[in-house]
N, C-alpha and C positions, 0 to 999 in steps of 0.2 A: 250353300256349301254342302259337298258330300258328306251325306251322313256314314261314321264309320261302323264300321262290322265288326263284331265283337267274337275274339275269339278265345275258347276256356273249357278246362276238361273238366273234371269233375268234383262234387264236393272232396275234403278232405284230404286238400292236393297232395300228391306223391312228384316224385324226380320225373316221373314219364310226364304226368299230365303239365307240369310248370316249364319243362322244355320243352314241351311239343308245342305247347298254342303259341311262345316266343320262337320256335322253328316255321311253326306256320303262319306266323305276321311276317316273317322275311321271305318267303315262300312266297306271299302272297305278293309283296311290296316289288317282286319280282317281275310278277305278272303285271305289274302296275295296278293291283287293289289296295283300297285304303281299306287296312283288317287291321285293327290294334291285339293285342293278348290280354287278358284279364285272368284271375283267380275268385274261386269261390271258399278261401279260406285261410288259413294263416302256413306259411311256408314252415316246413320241418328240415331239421339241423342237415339233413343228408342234403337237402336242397339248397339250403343255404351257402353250403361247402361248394359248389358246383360254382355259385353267382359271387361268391366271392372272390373265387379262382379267376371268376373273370372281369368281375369287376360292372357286372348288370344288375342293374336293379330292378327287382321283384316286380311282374305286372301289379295293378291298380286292382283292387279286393272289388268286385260285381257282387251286390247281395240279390237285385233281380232285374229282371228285364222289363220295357214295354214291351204293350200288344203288337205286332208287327217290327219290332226290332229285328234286323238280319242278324242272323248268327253263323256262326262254323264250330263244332265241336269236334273235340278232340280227346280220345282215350275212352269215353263213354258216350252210350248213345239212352240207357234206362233216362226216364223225364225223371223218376224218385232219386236220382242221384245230380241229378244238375241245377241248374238255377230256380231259383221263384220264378216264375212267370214263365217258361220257355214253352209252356204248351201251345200259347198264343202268341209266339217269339215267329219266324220266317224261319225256317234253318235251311241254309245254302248248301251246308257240303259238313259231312261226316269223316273223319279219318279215327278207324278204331280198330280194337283186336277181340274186342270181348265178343259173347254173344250177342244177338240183338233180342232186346226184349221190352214190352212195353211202350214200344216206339211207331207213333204216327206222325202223319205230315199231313199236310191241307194240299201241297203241290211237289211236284218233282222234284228232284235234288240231284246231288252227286254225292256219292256214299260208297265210301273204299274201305270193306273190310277183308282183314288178312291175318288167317290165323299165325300172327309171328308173334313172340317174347314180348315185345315192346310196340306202342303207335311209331316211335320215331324211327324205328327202321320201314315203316311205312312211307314215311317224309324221306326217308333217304332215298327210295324208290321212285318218289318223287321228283324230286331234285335230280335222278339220272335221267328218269321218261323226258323231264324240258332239258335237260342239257345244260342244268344252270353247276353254276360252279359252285362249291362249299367252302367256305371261309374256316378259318382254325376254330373260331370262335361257333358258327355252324356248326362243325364236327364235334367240338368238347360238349355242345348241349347235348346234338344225337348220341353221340358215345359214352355220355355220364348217363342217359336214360336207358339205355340198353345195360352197362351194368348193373345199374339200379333193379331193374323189373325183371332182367335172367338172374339176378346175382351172381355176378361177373360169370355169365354162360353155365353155371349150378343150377340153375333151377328148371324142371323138366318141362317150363315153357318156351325153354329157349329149340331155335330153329335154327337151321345149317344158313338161313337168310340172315338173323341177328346175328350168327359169328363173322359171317361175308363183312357184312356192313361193320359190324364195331372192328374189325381188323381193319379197314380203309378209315376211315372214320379215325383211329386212331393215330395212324400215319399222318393223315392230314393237319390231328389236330399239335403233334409232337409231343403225345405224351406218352408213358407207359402205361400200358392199359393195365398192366397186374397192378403193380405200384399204385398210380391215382386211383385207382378201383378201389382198392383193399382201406385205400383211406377215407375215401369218400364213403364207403360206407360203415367203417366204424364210427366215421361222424357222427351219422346217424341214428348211432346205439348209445350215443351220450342220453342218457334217459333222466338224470340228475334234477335239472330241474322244470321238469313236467309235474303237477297233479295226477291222482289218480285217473279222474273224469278227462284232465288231459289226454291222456297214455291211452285210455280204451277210445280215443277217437280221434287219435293222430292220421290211423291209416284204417277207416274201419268203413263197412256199406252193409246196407240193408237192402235186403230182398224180402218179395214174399213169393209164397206159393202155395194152392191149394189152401188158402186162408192162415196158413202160416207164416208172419211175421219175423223174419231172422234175421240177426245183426251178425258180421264174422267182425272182428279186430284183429290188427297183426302188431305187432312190436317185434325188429329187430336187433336183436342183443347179438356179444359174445357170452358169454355166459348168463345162458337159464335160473341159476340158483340166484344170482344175483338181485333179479328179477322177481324172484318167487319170494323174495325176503319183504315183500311188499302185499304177499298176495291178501291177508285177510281186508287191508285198505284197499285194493284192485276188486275185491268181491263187493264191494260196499258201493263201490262206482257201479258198477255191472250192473246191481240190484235196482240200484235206483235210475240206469238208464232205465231197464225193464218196464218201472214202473211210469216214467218220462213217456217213452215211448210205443208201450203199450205191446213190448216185444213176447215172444212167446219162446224165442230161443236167444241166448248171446254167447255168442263164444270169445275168447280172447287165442287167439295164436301167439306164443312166445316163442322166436324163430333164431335160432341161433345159425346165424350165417358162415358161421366155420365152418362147424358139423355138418352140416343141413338136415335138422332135427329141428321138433317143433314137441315145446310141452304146450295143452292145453288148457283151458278155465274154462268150464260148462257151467251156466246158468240157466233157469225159468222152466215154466212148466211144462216143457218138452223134451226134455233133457232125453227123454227119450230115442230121439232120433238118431241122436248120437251114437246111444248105447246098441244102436241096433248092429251097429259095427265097429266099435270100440266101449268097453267096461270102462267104467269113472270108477276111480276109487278119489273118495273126498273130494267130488266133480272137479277130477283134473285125468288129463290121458295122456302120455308120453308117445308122441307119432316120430316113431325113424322112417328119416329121408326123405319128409312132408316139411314140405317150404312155400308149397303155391297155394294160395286162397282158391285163384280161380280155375288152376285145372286139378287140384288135388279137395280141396276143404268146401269148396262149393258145389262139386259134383258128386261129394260123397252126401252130403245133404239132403240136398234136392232128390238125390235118390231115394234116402231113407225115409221121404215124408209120405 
């Protein structure tokens, strides 16, 4: 029997990474490849919204690979963000938007990166290049992960290709994109009941650089104070990831998707870096119109180190 190919984006799954590897197991099953979807973590309320809507059930939780298992990833390509095992994994085929970093292969591959908002507008790219058709049900995953990762086209990752696409995408899938939007991600900010140590690793990734170890977290709220009535138990989670994980920076983003404002939570013994471009008073900083980890809060970072 064919062995299947395992398809999964990255720890700590978001809306983009859990529809894209279920876009790219139909994608594939297109081409006539056996590629199942998997997750390397527990689904969050904004995603849950989406699978409900439609009534799909969550891929099957991967905690790691065999040596020579084929894979295809999706949404990330860093190895510190993917599976146990993927070093010594086969990886077939790439579909991502981020940077590439820290990433080898043993042999050739197929690898499509595209600086757009989201991977699934990548896959929608896809699905034109073969000429295959998209299902409603196709479309509601691409178009629920494109709102998800622009914040309904807000956030300054988004590209004139993510408006293209979640405007067709929409159509197809008959819904309102402001409307479903706007709920699908307030779902998301139901934060009730998550733990602290939850909340700081709902949507969170670790980088290093230059021997600095750094975590960013995000939570999306409508209201920041709401949030912030939690903070001395949120510093208590922080500290002791630190110590957990041996971080040397951890930030927390509190991202209020209305506004699109973002208060921060600075922690560990680099807090420095921060400060090189934003003053902490009582390691927190108020950033207007910073919503994106990865083209506003990771590059500010990395720079500063």
């Amino acid at each position: 029997m064919e062995k299947e190919i395992l398809i999964f984006g990255h720890q700590n799954p978001d809306t983009d990474t859990i529809c894209s590897a279920i876009v790219a197991e139909r994608l594939n099953a297109k081409k006539g490849v056996n590629a199942k979807a998997r997750r390397l973590g527990g689904v969050n309320k904004e995603t849950k919204y989406v699978l409900n809507y439609l009534g799909i059930e969550k891929p099957e939780l991967l905690e790691s690979v065999e040596e020579g298992q084929e894979v295809i990833l999706v949404d990330h390509n860093e190895f510190s963000q993917s599976v146990k095992g993927i070093e010594k994994a086969k990886i077939l085929e790439v579909f991502d938007h981020h940077r590439i970093c820290n990433f080898e292969t043993a042999e050739p591959l197929y690898y499509t990166a595209k600086p757009y908002g989201c991977t699934s507008t990548i896959l929608y790219g896809e699905y034109k290049a073969n000429k295959f058709e998209i299902d409603t049900e196709e479309a509601t995953l691409m178009a629920s992960a494109i709102i998800s990762d622009t914040l309904l086209l807000k956030s300054p990752t988004t590209t004139k290709y993510d408006k293209i696409a979640l405007k067709e995408l929409g159509e197809i899938a008959g819904i309102d994109v402001e409307e479903y939007g706007l709920e699908m991600l307030k779902a998301g900010t139901d934060l009730d009941d998550f733990s602290e140590e939850e909340l700081i690793n709902l949507d969170a990734k670790v980088f290093e650089k230059s021997g600095v170890k750094c975590m960013i977290s995000q939570v999306n709220t409508v209201n920041i104070p709401d949030v912030l009535e939690r903070e001395e138990k949120l510093k208590e989670a922080m500290s002791e990831e630190v110590e957990k994980n041996n971080l040397d920076l951890i930030i927390l983003a509190i991202t209020d998707i209305l506004n699109s404002n973002s208060e921060l939570i600075v922690l560990g013994n680099r807090t420095d870096i921060v400060e090189k471009s934003h003053k902490l008073e009582n390691d927190r900083v108020f950033l207007e119109g910073v919503v994106s980890r990865k083209k506003q809060l990771l590059p500010m970072v990395e720079k500063n180190i």
